[in-house]
C-alpha positions in Angstrom: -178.5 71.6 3.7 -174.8 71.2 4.6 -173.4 73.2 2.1 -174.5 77.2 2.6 -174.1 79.4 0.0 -172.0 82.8 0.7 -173.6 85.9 0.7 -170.6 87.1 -1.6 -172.4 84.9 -4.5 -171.9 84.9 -7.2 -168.0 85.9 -6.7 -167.2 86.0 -10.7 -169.1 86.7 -13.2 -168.7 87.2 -17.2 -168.6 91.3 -16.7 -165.2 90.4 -14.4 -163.2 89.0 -17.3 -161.1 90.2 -20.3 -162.0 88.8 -23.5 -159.0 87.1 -25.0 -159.5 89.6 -28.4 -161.6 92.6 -28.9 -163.8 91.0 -31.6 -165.0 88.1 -28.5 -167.2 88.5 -25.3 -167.1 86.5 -22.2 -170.4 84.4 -22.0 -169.5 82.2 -19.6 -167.0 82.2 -16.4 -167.9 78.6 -14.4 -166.8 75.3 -13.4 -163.5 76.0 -11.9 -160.8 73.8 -10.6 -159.0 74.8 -6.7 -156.0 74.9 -4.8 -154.1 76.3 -2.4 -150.7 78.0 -4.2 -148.4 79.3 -1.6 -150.4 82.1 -0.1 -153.1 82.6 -2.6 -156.2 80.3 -2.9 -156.1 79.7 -7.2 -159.3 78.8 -9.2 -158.2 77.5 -13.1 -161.7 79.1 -14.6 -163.1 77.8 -17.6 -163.9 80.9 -19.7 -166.7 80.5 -22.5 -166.3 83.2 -25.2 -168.4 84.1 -28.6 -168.4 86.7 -31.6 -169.1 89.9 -30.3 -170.9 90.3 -33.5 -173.8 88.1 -34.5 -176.8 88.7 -36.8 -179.8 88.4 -35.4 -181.2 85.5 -38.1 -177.4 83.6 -38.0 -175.5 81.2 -35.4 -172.1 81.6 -35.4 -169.5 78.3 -34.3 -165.8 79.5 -33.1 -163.3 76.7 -34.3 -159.8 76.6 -33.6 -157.7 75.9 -36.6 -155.1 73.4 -35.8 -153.1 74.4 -39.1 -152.6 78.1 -38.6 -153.4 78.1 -34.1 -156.1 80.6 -35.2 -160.0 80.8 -34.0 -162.0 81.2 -37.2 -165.9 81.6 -37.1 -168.6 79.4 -39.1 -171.6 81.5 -39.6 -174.9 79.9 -40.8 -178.3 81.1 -41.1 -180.7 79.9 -38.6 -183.5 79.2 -41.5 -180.7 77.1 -43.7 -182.9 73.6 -44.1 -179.5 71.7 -42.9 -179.4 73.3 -39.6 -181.0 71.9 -36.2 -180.8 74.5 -33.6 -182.5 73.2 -30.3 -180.6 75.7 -27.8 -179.0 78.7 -27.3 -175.2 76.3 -26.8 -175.1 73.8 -29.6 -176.3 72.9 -33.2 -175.9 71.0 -35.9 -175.0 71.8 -39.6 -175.0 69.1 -42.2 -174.5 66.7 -39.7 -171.8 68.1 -38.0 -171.7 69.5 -34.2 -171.2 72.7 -33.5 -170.7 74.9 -30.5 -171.9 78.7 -30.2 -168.5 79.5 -27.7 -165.0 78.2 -27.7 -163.6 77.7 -24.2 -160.2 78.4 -22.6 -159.0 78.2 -19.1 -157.6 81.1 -17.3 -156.6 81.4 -13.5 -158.3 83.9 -10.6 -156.2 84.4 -7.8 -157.2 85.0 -3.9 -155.8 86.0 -0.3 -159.2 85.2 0.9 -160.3 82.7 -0.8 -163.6 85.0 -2.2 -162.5 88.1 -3.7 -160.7 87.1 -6.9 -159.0 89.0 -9.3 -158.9 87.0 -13.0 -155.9 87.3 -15.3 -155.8 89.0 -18.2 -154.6 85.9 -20.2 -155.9 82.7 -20.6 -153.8 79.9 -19.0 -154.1 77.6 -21.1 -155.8 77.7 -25.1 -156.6 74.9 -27.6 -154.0 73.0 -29.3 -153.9 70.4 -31.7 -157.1 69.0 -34.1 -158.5 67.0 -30.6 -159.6 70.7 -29.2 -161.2 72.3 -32.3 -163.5 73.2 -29.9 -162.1 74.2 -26.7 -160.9 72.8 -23.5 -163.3 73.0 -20.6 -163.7 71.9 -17.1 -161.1 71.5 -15.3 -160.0 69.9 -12.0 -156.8 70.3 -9.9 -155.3 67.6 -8.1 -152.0 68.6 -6.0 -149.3 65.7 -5.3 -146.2 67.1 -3.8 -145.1 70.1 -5.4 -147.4 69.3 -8.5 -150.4 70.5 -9.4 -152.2 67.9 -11.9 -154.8 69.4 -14.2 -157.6 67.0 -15.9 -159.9 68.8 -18.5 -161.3 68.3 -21.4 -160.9 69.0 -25.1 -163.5 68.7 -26.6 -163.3 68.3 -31.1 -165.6 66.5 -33.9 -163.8 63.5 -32.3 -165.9 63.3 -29.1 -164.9 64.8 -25.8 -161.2 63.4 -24.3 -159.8 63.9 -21.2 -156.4 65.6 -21.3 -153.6 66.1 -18.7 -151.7 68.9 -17.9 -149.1 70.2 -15.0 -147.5 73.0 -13.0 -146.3 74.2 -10.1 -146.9 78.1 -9.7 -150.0 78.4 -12.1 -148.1 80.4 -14.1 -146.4 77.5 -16.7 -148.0 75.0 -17.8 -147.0 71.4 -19.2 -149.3 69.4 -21.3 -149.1 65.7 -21.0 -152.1 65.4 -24.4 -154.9 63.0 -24.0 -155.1 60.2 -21.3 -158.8 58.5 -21.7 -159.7 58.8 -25.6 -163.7 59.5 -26.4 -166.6 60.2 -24.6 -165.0 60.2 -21.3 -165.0 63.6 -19.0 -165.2 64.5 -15.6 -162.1 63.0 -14.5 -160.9 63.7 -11.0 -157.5 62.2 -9.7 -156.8 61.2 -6.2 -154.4 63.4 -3.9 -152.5 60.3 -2.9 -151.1 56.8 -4.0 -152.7 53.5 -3.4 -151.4 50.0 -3.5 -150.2 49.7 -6.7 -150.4 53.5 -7.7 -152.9 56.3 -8.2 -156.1 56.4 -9.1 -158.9 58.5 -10.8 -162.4 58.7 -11.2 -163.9 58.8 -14.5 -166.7 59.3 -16.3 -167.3 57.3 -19.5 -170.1 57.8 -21.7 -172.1 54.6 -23.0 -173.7 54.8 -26.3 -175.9 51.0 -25.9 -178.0 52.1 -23.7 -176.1 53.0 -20.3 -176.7 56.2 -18.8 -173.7 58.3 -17.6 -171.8 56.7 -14.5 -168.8 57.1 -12.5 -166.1 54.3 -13.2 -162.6 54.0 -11.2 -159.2 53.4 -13.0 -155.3 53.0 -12.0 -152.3 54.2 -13.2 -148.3 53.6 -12.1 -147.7 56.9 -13.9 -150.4 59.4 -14.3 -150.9 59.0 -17.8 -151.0 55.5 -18.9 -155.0 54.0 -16.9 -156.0 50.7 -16.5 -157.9 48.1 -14.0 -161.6 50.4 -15.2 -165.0 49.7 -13.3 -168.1 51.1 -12.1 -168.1 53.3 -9.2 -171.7 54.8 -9.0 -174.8 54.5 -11.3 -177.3 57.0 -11.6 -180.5 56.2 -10.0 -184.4 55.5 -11.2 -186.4 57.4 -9.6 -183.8 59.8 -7.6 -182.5 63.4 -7.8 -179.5 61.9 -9.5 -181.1 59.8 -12.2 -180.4 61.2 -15.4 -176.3 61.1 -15.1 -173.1 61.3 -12.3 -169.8 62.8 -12.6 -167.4 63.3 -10.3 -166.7 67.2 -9.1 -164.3 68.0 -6.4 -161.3 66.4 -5.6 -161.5 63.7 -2.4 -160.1 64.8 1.0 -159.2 62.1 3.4 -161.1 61.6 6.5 -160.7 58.6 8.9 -164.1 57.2 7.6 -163.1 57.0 4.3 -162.3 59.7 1.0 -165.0 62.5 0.8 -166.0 64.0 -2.1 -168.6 66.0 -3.7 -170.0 64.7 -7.3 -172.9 66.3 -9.3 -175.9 64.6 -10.8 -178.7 65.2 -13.4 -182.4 63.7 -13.7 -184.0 63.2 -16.7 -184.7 67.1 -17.1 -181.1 68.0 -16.9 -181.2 69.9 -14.0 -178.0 69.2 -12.3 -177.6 68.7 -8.3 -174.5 68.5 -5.8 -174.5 65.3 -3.6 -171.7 63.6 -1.2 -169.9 60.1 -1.6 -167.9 58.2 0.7 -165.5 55.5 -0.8 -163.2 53.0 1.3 -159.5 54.9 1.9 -158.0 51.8 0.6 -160.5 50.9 -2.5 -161.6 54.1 -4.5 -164.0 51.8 -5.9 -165.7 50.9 -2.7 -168.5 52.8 -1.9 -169.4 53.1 1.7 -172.4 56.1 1.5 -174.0 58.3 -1.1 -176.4 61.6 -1.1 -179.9 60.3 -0.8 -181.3 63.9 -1.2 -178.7 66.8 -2.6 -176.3 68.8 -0.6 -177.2 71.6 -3.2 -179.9 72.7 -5.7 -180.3 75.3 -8.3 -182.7 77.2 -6.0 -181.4 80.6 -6.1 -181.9 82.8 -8.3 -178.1 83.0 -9.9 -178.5 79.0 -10.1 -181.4 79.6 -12.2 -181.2 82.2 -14.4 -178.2 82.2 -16.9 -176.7 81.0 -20.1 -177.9 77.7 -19.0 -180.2 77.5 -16.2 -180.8 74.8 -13.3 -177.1 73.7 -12.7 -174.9 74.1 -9.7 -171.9 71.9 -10.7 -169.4 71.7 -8.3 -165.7 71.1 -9.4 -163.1 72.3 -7.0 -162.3 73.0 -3.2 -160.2 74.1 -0.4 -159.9 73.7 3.1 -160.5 76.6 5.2 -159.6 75.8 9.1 -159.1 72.5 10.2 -162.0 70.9 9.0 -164.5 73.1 6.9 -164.4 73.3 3.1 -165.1 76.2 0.5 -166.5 74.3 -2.2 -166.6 76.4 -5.7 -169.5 75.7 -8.3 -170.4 77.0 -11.4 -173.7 78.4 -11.6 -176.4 78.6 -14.9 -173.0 77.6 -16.9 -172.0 81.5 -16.8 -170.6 82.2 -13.1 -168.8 81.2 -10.3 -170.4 80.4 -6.6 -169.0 78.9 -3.5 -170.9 77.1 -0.5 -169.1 76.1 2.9 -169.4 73.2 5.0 -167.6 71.0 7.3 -166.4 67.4 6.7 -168.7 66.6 10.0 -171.5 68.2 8.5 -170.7 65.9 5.5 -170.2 62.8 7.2 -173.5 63.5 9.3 -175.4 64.1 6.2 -174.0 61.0 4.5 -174.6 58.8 7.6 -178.6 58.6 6.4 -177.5 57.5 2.7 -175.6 54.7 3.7 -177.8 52.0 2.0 -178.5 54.0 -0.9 -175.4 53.2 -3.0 
């Protein structure tokens, strides 16, 4: 395959991180954002936490409380007739969603781009009643001096995409909501185009559309428009069930590269390549037809949610070759390397399978 795992996997791991209070535990360190800061190589982590404390016949849902900026705890019992439970990360309560862990972002910091070393306090926390339930996912998109952050926040509203900024990873200033619900996975590109930037998205049909990658524009970063399909998934493929876009697109002279991940109908979530037109994000030119990545090792597979390698951030390292971060079983952090040849090679059989 032409991404190769490192031997150092998995680089962080729930037992590497501080709880944000004594009465929570980290169940979750994964899907991380990258960039290159000065001489460090930062990852914005997003960090899953639950009660430390749970009874063995009750769920427990952390909420943030918008009124007092506190995280309060629901606690139901398991055998309560109004509950469906149906895994170990969400259920409902008198028809209301819940989620078993809250999620914050924090920042890991690097010389060598694999040994990190995690601070002790998140980044950035949920504010306001559109995060009730956390923010999670980031990516990291640097223009100039500016590092842009996408992520979501995630409430009884739906999931939104928010935007936030900084320049040294250490201050942070939030820009609130840019695409209203269900749309996630939002990855803006490194560069303008005629007329502005753009973005992928990834907006969530509820008539009968599976998950797909759309395309939108913007003058300013936080006002999108001009919205249409990128990528589908696929009948019958290893990315049939959903798409979402993962790392942020480097420039090649073929085209913008990128990495996106994709689910089939088990939810068993793959890394693939996509090649779009450097003038027309929209315009695909090649697509995975077999994934650059699989949950085949064992790290991939066993975890707080097992069969996912979700790829959401890298860096260059050389000239031409990539570190490309991932979380793994939705409860560490992997990386991979590869080259943008070894990319473009790859992407060279896939060309008719848009």
């Amino acid at each position: 395959m032409p991404l190769q795992r490192l031997e150092q996997n998995p680089l962080i791991v729930p037992a590497d991180v501080t709880p944000s209070r004594p009465d929570f535990r980290v169940v979750g360190v994964f899907n991380a954002g990258a960039a290159r800061c000065g001489d460090e190589v930062v990852l914005l982590l997003r960090i899953a936490e639950a009660p430390r404390q749970i009874e063995r016949d009750w769920l427990a849902a952390p909420i943030h409380d918008p009124q007092s900026g506190e995280i309060r705890v629901v606690r139901v019992r398991k055998d309560d007739p109004d509950v469906v439970f149906r895994d170990q990360r969400v259920f409902h309560y008198r028809g209301q969603f819940h989620l078993t862990s809250i999620s914050h972002l924090r920042a890991a910091r690097s010389r060598n781009a694999i040994r990190f070393a995690v601070d002790r306090q998140p980044a950035l926390c949920a504010e306001g009643d559109l995060e009730t339930y956390g923010i999670e996912d980031p990516r990291v998109t640097r223009i100039g001096d500016d590092y842009w952050i996408t992520f979501k926040a995630v409430s009884p509203h739906g999931i939104c995409t928010a935007l936030a900024h900084t320049r040294d990873f250490r201050t942070f200033e939030r820009h609130g909501v840019i695409f209203c619900p269900e749309n996630l996975d939002v990855v803006i590109f490194p560069d303008r185009f005629a007329g502005g930037y753009a973005a992928w998205t990834r907006p969530v049909g509820n008539h009968g559309s599976l998950p797909e990658m759309w395309v939108a524009h913007s003058t300013d970063l936080r006002h999108w428009g001009a919205h249409r399909p990128v990528i589908a998934p696929r009948p019958g493929m290893w990315d049939a069930g959903r798409v979402g876009a993962g790392t942020v697109p480097v420039v090649t002279e073929a085209g913008w590269l990128a990495i996106y991940h994709g689910a089939d109908a088990n939810d068993r979530y793959c890394a693939g390549a996509i090649l779009v037109d450097r003038e027309d994000p929209g315009h695909v030119l090649a697509r995975s037809p077999v994934p650059i990545l699989e949950p085949d090792a064992d790290y991939e597979n066993e975890g707080f949610f097992g069969g996912v390698v979700f790829p959401g951030g890298s860096v260059a390292d050389g000239d031409s070759n990539l570190l490309v971060y991932y979380g793994a079983a939705d409860d560490k952090v992997c990386a991979a390397r590869t080259t943008v040849e070894a990319l473009l090679e790859h992407l060279g059989d896939g060309a008719g399978e848009c």
